[in-house]
PyMOL Python script that loads the backbone (N, CA, C, O; Angstrom):
from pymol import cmd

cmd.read_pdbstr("""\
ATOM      1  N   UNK A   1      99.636 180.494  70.775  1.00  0.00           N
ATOM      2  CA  UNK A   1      99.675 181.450  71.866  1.00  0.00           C
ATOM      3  C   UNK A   1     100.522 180.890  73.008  1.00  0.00           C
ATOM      4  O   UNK A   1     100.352 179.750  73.441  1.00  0.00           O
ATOM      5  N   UNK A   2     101.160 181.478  73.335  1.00  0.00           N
ATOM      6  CA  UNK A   2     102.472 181.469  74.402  1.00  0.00           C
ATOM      7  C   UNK A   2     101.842 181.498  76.029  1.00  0.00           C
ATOM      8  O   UNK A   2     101.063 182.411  76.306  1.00  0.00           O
ATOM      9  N   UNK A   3     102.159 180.597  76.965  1.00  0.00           N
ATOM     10  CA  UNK A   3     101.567 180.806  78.207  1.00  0.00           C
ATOM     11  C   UNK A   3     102.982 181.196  78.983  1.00  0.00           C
ATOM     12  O   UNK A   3     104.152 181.241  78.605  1.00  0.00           O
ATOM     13  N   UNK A   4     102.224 181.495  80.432  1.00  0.00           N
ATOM     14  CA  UNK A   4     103.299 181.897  80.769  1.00  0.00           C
ATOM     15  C   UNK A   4     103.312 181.139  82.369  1.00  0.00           C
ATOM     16  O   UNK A   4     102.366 180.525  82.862  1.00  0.00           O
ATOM     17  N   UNK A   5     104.779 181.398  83.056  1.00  0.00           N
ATOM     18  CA  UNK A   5     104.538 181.023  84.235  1.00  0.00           C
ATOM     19  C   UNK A   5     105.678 181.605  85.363  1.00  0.00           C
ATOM     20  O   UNK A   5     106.697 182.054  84.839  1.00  0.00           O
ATOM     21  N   UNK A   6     105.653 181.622  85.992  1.00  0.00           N
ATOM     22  CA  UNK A   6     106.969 181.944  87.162  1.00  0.00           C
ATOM     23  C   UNK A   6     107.333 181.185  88.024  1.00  0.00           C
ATOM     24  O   UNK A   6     106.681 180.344  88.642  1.00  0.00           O
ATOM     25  N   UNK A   7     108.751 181.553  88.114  1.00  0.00           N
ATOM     26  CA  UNK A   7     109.988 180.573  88.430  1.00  0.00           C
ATOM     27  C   UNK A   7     110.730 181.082  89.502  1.00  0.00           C
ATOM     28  O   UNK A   7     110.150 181.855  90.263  1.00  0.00           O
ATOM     29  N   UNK A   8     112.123 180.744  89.748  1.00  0.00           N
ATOM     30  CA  UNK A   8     112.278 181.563  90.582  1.00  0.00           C
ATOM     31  C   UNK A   8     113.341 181.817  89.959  1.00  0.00           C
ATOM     32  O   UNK A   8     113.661 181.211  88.937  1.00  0.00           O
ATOM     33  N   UNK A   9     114.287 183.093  90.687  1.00  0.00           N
ATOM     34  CA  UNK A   9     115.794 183.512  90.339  1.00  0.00           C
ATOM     35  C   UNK A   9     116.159 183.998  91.597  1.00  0.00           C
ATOM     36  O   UNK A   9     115.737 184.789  92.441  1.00  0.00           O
ATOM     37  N   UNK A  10     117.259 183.102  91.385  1.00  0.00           N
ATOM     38  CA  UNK A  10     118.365 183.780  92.920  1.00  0.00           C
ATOM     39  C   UNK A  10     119.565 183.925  92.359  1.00  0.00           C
ATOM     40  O   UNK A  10     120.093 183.209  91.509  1.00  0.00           O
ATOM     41  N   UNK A  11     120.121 185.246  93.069  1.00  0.00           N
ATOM     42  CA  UNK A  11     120.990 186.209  92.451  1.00  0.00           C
ATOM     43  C   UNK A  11     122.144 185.955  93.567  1.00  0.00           C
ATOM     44  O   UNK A  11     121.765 185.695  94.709  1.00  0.00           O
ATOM     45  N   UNK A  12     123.496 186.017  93.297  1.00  0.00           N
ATOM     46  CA  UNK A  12     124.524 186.293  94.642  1.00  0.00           C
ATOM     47  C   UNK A  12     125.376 186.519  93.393  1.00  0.00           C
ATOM     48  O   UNK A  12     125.357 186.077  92.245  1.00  0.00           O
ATOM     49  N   UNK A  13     126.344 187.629  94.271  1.00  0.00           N
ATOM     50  CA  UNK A  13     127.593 188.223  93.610  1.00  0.00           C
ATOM     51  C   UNK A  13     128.833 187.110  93.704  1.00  0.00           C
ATOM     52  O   UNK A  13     129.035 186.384  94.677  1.00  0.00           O
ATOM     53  N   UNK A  14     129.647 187.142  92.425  1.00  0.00           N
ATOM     54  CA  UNK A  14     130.921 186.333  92.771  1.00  0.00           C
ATOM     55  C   UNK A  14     131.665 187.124  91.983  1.00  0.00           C
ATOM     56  O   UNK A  14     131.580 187.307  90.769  1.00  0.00           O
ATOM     57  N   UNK A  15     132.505 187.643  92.885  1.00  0.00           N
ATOM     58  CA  UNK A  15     133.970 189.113  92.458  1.00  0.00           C
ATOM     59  C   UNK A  15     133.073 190.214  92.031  1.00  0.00           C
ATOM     60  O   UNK A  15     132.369 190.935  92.739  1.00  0.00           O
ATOM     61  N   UNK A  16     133.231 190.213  90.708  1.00  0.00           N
ATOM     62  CA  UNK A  16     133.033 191.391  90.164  1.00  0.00           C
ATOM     63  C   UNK A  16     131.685 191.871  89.208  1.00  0.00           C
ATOM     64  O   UNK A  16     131.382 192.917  88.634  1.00  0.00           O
ATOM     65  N   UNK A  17     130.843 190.085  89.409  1.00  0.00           N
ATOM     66  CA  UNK A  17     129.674 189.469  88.312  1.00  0.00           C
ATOM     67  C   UNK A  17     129.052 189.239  89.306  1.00  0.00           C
ATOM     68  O   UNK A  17     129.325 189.251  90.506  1.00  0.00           O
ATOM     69  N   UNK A  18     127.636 188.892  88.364  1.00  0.00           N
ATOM     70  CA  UNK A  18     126.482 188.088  89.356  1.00  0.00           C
ATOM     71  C   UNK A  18     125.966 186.973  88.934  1.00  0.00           C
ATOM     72  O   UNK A  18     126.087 187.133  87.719  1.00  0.00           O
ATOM     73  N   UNK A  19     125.430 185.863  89.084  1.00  0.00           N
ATOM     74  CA  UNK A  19     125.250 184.956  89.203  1.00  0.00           C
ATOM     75  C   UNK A  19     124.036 184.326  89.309  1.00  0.00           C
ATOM     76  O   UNK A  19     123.864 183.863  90.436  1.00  0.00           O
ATOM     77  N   UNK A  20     123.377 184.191  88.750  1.00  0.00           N
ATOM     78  CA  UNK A  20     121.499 183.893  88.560  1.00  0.00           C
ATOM     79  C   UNK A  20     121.529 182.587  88.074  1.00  0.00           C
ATOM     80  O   UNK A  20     122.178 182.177  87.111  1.00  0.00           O
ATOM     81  N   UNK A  21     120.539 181.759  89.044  1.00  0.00           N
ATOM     82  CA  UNK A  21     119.965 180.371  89.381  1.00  0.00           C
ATOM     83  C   UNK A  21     118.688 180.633  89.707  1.00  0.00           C
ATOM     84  O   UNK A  21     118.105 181.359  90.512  1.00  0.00           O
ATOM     85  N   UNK A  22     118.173 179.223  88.196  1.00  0.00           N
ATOM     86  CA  UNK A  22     116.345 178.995  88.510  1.00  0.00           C
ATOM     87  C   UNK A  22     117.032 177.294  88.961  1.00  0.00           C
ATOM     88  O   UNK A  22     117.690 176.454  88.347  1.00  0.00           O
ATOM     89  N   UNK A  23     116.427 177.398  90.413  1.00  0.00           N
ATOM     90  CA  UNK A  23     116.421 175.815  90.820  1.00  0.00           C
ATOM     91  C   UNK A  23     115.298 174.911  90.204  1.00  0.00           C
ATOM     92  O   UNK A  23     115.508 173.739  89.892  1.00  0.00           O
ATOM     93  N   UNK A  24     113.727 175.728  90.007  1.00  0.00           N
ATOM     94  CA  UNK A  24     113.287 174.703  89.172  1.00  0.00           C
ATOM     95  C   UNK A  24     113.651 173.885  87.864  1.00  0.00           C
ATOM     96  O   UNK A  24     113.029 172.841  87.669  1.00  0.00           O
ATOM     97  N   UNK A  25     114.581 174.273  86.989  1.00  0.00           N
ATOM     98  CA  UNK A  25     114.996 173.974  86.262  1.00  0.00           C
ATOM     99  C   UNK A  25     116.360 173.708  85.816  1.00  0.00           C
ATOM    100  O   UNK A  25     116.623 173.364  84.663  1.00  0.00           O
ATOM    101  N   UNK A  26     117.501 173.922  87.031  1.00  0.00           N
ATOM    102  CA  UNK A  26     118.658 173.889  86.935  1.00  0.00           C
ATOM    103  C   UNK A  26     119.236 174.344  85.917  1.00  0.00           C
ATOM    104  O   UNK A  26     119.894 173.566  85.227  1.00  0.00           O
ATOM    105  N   UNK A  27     119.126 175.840  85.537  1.00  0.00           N
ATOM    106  CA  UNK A  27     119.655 176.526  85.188  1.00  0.00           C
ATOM    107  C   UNK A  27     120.342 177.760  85.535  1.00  0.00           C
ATOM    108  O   UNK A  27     119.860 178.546  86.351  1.00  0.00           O
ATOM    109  N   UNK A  28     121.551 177.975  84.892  1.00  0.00           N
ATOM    110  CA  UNK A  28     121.820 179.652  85.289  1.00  0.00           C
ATOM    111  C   UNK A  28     122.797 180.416  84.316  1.00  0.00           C
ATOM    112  O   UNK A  28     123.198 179.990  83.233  1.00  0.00           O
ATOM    113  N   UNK A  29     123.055 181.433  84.811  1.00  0.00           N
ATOM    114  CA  UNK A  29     123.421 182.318  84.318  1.00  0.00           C
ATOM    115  C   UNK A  29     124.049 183.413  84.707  1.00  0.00           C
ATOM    116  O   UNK A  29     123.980 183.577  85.926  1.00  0.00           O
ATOM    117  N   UNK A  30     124.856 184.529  83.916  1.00  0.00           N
ATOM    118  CA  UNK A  30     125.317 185.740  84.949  1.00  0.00           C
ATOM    119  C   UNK A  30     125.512 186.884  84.020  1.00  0.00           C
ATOM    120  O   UNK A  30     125.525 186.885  82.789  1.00  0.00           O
ATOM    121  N   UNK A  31     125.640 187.723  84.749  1.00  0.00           N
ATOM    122  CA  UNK A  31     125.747 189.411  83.838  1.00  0.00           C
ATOM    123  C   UNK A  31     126.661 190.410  85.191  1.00  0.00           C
ATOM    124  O   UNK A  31     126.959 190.069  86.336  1.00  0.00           O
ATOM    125  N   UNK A  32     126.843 191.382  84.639  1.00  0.00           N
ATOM    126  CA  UNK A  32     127.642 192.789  85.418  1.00  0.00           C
ATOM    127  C   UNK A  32     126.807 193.097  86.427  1.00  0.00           C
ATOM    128  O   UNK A  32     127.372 193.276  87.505  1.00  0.00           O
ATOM    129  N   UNK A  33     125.640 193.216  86.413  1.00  0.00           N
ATOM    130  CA  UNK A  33     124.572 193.310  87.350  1.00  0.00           C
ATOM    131  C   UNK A  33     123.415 192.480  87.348  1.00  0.00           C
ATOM    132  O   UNK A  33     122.998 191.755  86.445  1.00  0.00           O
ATOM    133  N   UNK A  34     122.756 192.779  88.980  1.00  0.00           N
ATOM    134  CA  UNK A  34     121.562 192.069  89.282  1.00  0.00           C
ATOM    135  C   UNK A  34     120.693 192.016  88.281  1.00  0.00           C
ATOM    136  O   UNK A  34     120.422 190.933  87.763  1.00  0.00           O
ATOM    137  N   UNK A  35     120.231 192.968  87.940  1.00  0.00           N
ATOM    138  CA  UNK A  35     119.362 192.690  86.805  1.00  0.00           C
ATOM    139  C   UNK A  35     119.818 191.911  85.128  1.00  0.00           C
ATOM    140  O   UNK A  35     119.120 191.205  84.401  1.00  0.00           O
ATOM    141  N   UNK A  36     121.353 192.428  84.930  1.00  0.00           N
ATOM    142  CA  UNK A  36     121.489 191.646  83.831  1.00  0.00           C
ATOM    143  C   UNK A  36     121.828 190.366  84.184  1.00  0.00           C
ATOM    144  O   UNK A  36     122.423 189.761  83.292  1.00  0.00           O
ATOM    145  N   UNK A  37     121.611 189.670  85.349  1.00  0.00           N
ATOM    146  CA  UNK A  37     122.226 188.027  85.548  1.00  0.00           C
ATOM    147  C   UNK A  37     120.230 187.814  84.993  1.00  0.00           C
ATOM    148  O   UNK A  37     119.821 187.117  84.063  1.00  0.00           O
ATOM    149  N   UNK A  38     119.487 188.577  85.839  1.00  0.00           N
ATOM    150  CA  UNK A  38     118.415 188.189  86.114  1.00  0.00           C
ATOM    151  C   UNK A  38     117.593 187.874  84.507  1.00  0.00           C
ATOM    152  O   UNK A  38     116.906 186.927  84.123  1.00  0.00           O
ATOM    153  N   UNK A  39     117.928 188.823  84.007  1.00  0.00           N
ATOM    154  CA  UNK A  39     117.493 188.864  82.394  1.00  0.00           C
ATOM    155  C   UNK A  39     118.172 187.985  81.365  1.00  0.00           C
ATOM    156  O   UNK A  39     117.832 187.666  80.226  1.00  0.00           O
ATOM    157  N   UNK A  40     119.221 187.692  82.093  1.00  0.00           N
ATOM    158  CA  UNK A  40     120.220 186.239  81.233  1.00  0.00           C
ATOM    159  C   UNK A  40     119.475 185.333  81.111  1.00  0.00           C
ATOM    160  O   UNK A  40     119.034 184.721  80.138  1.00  0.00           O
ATOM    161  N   UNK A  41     119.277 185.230  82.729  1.00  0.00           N
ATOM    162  CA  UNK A  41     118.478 183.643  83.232  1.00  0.00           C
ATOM    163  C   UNK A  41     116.796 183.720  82.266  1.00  0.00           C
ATOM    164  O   UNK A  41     116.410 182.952  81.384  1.00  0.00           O
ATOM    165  N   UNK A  42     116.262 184.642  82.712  1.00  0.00           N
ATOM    166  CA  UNK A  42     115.265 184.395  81.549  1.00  0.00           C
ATOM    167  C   UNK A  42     115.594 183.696  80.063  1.00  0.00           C
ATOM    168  O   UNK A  42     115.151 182.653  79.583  1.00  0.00           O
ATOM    169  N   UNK A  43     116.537 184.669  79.522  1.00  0.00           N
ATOM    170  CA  UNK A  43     116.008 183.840  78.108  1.00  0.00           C
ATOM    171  C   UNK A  43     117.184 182.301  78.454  1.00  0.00           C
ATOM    172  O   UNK A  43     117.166 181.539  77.487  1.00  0.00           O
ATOM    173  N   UNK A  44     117.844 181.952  79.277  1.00  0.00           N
ATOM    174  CA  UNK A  44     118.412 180.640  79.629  1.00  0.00           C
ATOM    175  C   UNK A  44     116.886 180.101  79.983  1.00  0.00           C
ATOM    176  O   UNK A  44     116.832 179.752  78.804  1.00  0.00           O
ATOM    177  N   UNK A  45     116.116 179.866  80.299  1.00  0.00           N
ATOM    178  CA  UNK A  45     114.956 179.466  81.095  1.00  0.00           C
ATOM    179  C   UNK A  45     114.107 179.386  79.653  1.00  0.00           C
ATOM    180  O   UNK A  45     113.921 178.310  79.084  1.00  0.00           O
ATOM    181  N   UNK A  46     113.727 180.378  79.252  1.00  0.00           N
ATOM    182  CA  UNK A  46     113.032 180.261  77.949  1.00  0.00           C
ATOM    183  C   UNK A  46     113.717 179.229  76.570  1.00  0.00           C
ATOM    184  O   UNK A  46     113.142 178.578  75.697  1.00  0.00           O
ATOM    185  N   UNK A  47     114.904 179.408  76.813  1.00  0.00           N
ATOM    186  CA  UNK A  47     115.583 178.445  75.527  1.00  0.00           C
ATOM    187  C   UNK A  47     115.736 177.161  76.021  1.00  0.00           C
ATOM    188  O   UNK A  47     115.751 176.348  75.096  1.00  0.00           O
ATOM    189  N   UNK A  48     115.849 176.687  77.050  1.00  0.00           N
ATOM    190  CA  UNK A  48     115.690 175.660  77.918  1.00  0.00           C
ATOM    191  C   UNK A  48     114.117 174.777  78.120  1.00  0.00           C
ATOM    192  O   UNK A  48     113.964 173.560  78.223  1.00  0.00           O
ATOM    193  N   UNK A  49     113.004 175.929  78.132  1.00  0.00           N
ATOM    194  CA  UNK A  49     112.116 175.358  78.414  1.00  0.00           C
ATOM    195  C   UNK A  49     111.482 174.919  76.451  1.00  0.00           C
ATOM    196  O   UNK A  49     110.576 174.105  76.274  1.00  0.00           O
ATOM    197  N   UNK A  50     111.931 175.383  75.692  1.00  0.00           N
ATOM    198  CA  UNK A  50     111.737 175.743  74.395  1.00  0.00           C
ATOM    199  C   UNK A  50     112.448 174.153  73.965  1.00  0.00           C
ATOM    200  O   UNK A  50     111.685 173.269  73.576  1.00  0.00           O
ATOM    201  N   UNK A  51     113.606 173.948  74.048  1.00  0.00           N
ATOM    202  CA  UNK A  51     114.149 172.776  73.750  1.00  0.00           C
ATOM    203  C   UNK A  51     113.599 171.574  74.624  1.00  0.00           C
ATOM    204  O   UNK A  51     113.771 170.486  74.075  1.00  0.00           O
ATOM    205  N   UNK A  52     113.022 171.526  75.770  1.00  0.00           N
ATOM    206  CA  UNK A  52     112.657 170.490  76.468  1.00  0.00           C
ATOM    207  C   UNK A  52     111.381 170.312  75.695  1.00  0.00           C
ATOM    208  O   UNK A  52     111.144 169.109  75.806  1.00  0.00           O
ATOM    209  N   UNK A  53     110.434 170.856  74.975  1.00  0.00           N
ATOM    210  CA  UNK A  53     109.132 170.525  74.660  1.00  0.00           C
ATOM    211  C   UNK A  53     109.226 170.392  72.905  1.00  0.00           C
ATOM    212  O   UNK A  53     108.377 169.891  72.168  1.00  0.00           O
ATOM    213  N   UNK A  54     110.465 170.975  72.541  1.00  0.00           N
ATOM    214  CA  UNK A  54     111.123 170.577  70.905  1.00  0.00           C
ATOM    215  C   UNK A  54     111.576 168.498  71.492  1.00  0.00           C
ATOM    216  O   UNK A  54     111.089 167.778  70.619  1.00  0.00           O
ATOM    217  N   UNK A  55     111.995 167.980  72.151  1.00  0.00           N
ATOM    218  CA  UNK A  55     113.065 167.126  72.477  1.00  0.00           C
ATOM    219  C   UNK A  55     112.014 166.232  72.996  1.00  0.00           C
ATOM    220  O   UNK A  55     112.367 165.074  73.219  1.00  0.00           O
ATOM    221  N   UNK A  56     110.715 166.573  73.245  1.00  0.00           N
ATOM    222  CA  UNK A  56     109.670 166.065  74.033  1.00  0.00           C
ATOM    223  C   UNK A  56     109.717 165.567  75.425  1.00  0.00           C
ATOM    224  O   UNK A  56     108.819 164.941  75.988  1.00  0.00           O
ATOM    225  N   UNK A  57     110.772 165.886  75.882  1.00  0.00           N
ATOM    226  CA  UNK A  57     110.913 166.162  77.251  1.00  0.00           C
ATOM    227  C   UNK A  57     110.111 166.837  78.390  1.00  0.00           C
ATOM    228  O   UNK A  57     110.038 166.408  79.541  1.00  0.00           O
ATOM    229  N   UNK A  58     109.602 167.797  77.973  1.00  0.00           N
ATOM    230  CA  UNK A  58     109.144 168.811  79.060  1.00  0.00           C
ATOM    231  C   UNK A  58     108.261 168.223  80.544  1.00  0.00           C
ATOM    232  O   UNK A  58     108.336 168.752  81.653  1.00  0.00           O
ATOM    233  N   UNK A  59     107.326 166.835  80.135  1.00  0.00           N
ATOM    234  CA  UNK A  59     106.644 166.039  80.696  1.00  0.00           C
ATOM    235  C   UNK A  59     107.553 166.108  82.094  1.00  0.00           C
ATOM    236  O   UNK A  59     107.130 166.344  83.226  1.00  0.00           O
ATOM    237  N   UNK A  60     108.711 165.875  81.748  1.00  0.00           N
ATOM    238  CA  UNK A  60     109.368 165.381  82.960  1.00  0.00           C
ATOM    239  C   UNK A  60     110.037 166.424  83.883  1.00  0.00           C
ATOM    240  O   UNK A  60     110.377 166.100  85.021  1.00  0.00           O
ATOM    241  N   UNK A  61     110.283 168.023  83.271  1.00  0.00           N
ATOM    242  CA  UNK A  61     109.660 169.150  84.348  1.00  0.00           C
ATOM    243  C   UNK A  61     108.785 169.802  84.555  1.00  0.00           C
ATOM    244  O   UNK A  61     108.840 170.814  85.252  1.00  0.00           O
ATOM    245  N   UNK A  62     107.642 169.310  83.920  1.00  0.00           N
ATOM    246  CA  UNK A  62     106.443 170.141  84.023  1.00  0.00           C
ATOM    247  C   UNK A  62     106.003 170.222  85.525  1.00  0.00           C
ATOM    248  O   UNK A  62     105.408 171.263  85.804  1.00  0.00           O
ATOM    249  N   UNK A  63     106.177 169.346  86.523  1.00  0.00           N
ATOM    250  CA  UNK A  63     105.730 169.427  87.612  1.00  0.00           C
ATOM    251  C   UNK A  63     106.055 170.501  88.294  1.00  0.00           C
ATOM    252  O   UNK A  63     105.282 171.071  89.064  1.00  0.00           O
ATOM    253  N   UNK A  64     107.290 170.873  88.047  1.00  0.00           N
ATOM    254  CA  UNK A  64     108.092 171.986  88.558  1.00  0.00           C
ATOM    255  C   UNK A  64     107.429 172.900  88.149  1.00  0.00           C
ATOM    256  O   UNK A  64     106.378 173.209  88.712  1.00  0.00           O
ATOM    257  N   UNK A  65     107.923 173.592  86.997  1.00  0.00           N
ATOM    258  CA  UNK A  65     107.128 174.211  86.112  1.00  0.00           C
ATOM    259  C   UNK A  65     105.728 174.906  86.558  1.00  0.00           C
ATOM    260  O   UNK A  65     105.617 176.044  87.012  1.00  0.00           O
ATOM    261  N   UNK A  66     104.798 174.072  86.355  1.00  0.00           N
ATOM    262  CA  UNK A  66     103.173 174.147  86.573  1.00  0.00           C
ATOM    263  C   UNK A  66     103.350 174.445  87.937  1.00  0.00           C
ATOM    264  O   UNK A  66     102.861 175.545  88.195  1.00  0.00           O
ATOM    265  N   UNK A  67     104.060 173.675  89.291  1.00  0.00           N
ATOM    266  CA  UNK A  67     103.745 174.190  90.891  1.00  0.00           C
ATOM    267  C   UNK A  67     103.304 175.671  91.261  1.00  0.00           C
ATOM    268  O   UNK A  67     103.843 176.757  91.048  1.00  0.00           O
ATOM    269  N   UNK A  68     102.012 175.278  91.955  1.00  0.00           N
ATOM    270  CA  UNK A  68     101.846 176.801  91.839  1.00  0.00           C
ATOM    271  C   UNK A  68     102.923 177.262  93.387  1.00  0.00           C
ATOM    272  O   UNK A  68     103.244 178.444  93.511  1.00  0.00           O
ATOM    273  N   UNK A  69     103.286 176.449  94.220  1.00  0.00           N
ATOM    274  CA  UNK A  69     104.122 176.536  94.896  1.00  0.00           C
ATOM    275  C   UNK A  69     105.961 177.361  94.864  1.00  0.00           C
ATOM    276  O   UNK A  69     106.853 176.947  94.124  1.00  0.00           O
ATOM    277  N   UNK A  70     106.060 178.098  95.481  1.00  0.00           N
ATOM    278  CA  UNK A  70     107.802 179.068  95.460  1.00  0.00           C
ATOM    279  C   UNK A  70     107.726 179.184  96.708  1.00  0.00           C
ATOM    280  O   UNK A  70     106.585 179.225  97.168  1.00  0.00           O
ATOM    281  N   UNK A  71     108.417 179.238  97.278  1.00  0.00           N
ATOM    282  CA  UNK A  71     109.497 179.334  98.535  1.00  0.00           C
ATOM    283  C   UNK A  71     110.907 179.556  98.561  1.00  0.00           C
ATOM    284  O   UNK A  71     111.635 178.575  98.416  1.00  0.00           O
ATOM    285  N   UNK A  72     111.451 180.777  98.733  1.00  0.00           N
ATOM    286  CA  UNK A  72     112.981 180.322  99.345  1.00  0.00           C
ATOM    287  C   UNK A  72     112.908 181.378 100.662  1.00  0.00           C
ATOM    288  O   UNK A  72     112.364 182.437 100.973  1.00  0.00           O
ATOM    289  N   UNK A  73     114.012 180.165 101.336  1.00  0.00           N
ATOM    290  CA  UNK A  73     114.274 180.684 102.278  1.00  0.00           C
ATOM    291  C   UNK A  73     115.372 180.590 103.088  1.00  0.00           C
ATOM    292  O   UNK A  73     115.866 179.466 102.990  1.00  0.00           O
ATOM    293  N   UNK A  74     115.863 181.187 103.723  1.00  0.00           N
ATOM    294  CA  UNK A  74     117.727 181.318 104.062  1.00  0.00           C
ATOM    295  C   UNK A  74     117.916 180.134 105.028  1.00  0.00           C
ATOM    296  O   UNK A  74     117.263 180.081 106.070  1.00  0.00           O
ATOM    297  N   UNK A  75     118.809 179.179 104.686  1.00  0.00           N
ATOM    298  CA  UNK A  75     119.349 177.896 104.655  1.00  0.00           C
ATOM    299  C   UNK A  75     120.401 177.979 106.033  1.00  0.00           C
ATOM    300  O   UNK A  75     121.372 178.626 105.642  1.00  0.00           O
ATOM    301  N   UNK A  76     120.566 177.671 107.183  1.00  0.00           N
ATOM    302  CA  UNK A  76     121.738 177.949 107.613  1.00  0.00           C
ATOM    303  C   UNK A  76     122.361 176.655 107.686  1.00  0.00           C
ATOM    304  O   UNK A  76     121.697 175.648 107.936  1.00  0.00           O
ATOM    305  N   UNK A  77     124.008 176.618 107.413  1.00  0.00           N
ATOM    306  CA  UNK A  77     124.611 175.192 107.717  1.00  0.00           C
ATOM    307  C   UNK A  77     126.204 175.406 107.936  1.00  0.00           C
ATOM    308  O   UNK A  77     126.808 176.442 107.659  1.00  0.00           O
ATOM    309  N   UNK A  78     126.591 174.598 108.313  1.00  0.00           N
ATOM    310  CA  UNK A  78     127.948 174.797 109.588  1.00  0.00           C
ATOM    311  C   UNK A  78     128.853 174.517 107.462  1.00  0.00           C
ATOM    312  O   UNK A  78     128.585 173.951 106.402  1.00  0.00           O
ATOM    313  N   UNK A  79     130.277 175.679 108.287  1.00  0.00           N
ATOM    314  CA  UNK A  79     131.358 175.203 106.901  1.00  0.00           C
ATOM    315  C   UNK A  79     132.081 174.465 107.758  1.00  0.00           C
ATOM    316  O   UNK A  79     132.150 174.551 108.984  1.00  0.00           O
ATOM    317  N   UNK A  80     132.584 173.773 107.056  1.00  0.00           N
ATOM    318  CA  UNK A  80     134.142 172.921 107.530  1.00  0.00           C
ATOM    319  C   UNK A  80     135.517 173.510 107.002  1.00  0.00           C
ATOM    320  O   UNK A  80     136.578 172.962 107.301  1.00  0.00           O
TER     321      UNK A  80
END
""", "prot")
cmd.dss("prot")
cmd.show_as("cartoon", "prot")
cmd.util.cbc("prot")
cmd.orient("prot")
């Protein structure tokens, strides 16, 4: 039986695509639209989290993972 958990996804446009990032796991992904970047990143996230626990890895993002903790929040910082 399959558990489940939530992550995050942040979406921003670049040209003409979009662009979907889970920071817990440093992954991403993109599609034509918001929702198809968003639905990329899932199964990127799922095949990702699938190979980390095949590889016996997962130990070492589970912290992430398991946090019941999410936050984002808008960053401001000077460009050069």
């Amino acid at each position: 039986m399959k558990t489940h958990t939530t992550l995050t996804a942040t979406v921003w446009q670049e040209g003409d695509d979009y662009v979907s990032l889970c920071p817990e796991l440093g992954v991403s992904s993109c599609g034509k639209t918001p929702e198809e970047a968003v639905s990329m990143l899932k199964e990127a996230a799922e095949l990702y989290l699938e190979n980390a626990v095949a590889l016996g890895v997962f130990r070492e993002i589970e912290p992430a993972v398991r946090s019941p903790f999410r936050c984002s929040s808008p960053l401001e910082v000077a460009l050069t």
